[in-house]
N, C-alpha and C positions, 0 to 999 in steps of 0.2 A: 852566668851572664851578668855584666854589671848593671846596676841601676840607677835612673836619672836619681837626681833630688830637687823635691821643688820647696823654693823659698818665696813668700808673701811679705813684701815690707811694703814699708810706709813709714809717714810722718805718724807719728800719736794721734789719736782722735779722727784716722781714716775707717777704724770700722776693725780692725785685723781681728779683734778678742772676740767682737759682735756674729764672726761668720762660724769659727770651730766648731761650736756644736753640730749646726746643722753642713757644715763638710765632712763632720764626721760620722753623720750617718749617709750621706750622699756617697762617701768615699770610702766604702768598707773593705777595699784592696788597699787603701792607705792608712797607714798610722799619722795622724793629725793632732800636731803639738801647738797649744797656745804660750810659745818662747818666755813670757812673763811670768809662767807656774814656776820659773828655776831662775829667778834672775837674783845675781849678784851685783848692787850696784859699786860695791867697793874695785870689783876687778870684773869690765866685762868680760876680758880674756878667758876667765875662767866659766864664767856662762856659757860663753861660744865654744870651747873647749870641749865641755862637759856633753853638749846638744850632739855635735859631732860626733862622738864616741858611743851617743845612742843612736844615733842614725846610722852610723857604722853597722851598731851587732842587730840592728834589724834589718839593714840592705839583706846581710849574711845570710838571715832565714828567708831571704826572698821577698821581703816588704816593701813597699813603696812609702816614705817618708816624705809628708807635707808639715815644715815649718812657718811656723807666724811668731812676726815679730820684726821689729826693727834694724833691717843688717845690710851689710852693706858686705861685697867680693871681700873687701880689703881685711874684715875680721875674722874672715876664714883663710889668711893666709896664711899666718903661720897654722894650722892643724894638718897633720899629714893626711888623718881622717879624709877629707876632702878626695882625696887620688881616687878614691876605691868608686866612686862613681863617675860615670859613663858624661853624663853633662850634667850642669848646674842652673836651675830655669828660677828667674827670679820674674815676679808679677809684683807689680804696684798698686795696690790701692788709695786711689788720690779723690780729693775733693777741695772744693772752691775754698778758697781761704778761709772767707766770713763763715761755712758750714761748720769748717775744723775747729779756727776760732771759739768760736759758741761752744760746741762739743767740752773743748778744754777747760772755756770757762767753768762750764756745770760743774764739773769735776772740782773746782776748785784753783787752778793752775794761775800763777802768776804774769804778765804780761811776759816778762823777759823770757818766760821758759815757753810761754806760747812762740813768740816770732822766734826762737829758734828752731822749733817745729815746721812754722811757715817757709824759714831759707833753707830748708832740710827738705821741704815735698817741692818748692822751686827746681835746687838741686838737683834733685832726683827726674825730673823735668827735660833739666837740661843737658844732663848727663844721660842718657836712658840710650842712647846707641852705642855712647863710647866708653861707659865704664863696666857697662857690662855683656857678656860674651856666652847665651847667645842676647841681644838686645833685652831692653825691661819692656814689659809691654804691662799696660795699664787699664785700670777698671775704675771707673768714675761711680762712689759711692755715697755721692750728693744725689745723683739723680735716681741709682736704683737702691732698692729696701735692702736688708740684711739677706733676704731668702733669695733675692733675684741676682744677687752680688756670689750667694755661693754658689748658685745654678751654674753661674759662667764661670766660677772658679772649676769648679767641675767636669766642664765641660775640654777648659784650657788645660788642664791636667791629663784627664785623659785622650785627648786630640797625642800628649805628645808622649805617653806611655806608647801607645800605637802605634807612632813614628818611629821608634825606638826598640820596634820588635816584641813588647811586653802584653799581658795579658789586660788590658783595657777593661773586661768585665763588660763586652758591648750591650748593643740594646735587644740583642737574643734570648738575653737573659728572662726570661719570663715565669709569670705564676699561672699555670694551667689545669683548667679539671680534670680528673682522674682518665681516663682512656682507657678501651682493651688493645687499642692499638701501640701501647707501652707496655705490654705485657713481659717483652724481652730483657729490656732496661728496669724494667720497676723490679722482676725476680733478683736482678744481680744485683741492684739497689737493696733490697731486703737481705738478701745471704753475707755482705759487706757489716750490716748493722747485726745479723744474729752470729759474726765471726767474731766481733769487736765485744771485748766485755763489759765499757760501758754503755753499749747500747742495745743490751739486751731487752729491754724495756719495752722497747719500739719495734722488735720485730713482730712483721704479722704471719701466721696461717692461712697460706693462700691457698692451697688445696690443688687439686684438676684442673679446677672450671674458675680462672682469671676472670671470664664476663660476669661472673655471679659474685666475687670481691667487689668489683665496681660497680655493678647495681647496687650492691647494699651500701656502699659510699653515696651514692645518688640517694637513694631512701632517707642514709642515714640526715644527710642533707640537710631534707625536708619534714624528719621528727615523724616521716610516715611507717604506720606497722611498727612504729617501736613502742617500748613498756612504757609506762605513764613517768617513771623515774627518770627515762633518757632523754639528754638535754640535744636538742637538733646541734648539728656539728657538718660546718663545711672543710670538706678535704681536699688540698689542693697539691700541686707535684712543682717544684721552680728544677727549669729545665732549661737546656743551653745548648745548640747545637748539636740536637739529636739525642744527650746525656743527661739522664735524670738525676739532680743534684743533691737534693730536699725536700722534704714533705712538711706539710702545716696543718693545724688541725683548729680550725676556727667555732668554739662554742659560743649559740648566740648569746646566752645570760649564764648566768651562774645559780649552784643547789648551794644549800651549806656545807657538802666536802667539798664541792670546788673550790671554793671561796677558802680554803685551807691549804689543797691539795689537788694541782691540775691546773687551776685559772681558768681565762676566755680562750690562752691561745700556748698550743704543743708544737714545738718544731725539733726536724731532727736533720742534719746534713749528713751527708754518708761519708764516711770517718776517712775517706781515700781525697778526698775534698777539705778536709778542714783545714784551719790557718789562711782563705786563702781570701776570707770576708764575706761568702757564700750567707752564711749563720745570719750576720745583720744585714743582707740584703733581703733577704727569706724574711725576714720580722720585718720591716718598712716593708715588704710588698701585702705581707697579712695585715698589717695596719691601716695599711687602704680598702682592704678587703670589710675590716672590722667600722671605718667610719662608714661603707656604703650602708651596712646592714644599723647606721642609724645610733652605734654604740657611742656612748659619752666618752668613757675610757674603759681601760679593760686592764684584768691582773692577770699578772705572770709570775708563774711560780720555776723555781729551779733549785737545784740542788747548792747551798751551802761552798760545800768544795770547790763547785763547778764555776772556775774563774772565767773560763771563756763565754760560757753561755751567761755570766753575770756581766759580761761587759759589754757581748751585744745587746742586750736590753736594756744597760745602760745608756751607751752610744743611738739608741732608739728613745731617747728622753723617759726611760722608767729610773723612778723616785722608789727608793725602798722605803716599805711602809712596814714591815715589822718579820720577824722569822718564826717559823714555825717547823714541825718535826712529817717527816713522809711517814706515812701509812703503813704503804711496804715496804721499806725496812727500816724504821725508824730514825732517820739522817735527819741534822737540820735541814732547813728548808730556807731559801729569799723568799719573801714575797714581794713583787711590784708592781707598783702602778702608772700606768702613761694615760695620760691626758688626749685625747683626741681632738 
């Protein structure tokens, strides 16, 4: 199936750089590029060129690609790239002149390079039904903050993934406590992770008696009837219409080998699921989990090798703070730390 692509422009000093982060943890079914990390001023052709051809070989593995940056239809014409998706949805983020203005000033910019910014967000204004196909529609980032600007960019994205047949990641999506009444899904859940060899790790011994797993998840919870060394830990299941996705494991403080090995927070996706952003939605939802219970920030620890699990924790605002070696088998280790 092919897929849309969405593009965010604007004049300079709309905000486009100020939202990526936080769309890209809001957007974890999308790969979300701030267009300026690759920019050639000598030939923009070759920028626009280049973007293309990664938004290309990621449509291919099924990705949804959100670009930010300054563009306009006409510099994606000549890329053949462009065919391979289904529509092309471009969003505006505009704001009052004097707001833009300022912005630029700080920056340092010069008057003349300002007001051509200014006849560029006009332009874009007055052009916005007829140069682009389908319409540009627009988000005024004078009046709301960074975080409320990508809320709606988010929301405009996936409104039209939806439209388009695609997997939207709806609001079903949820982090839920353990259950007996998962008993069916959580087993197949487990036999996926102890078939898969790198997630050997994480599979558990469920035994007969399912009620009696999840009682001790509930115990383990609350640090009751456990050893005076066990750190309370909540366990949660992110589940989606009827299908158990992931599990997380929320420690509320750290021993000194946590603090080396393990962290505040363990997540694992079941391996028939990965690629598909599941991983950093499952971390943003235990990070909420983690400010309820009062936590300043928390560390995460992962595996070295492990690029994907180093990048949702990345795309989750974690700062790597130094590396270290695992226990059980002696692998480097990330360690990182997010801010709450």
């Amino acid at each position: 199936m092919r897929l849309p692509l969405f593009l965010i422009t604007g004049a300079s000093g709309t905000g486009k750089s100020a939202v990526v982060p936080q769309l890209q943890r809001l957007l974890p079914q999308c790969d979300v590029f701030d267009m300026d990390i690759m920019l050639d001023e000598r030939d923009w052709k070759i920028s626009h060129r280049n973007w293309m051809r990664i938004a290309k070989s990621l449509a291919g593995q099924g990705r949804h690609v959100l670009l930010c940056g300054t563009t306009l239809p006409e510099h994606f014409a000549d890329c053949e790239e462009i065919s391979v998706f289904s529509t092309v949805h471009y969003l505006n983020l505009h704001c009052e002149d004097a707001v833009r203005d300022a912005r630029l000033a700080a920056r340092g910019w010069l008057e003349g390079a300002i007001d051509d910014h200014r006849q560029f967000a006009r332009w874009l204004l007055a052009n916005a039904e007829t140069a682009f196909n389908p319409p540009l529609e627009i988000i005024d980032t004078g009046i709301n903050p960074p975080a409320a600007v990508a809320e709606l960019i988010r929301g405009w994205v996936l409104a039209r993934i939806g439209a388009e047949g695609g997997n939207a990641m709806t609001d079903d999506l949820s982090l839920i406590a353990p259950g007996a009444e998962w008993e069916a899904e959580y087993r197949a859940f487990n036999d996926e992770l102890r078939a898969h060899p790198a997630t050997q790790l994480q599979v558990h011994e469920l035994g007969d008696d399912f009620t009696a797993c999840v009682e001790q998840l509930e115990r383990e919870s609350r640090g009751e009837g456990m050893p005076d060394w066990f750190v309370p830990q909540l366990t949660c299941w992110l589940v989606q219409s009827g299908r158990l996705l992931g599990e997380v494991r929320l420690r509320h403080r750290l021993t000194p080998p946590l603090e080396n090995f393990g962290g505040h927070i363990g997540y694992v996706v079941r391996p028939s699921e990965w690629g598909k952003g599941y991983g950093t939605r499952l971390l943003a939802l235990a990070l909420e989990q983690a400010r309820a219970l009062g936590l300043p920030r928390v560390l995460i620890v992962c595996d070295d090798e492990n690029i994907a699990s180093a990048r949702v924790i990345e795309k989750n605002g974690g700062v790597l703070d130094s590396w270290g070696v695992s226990p059980i088998d002696g692998k480097p280790t990330r360690r990182y730390w997010i801010t709450l």
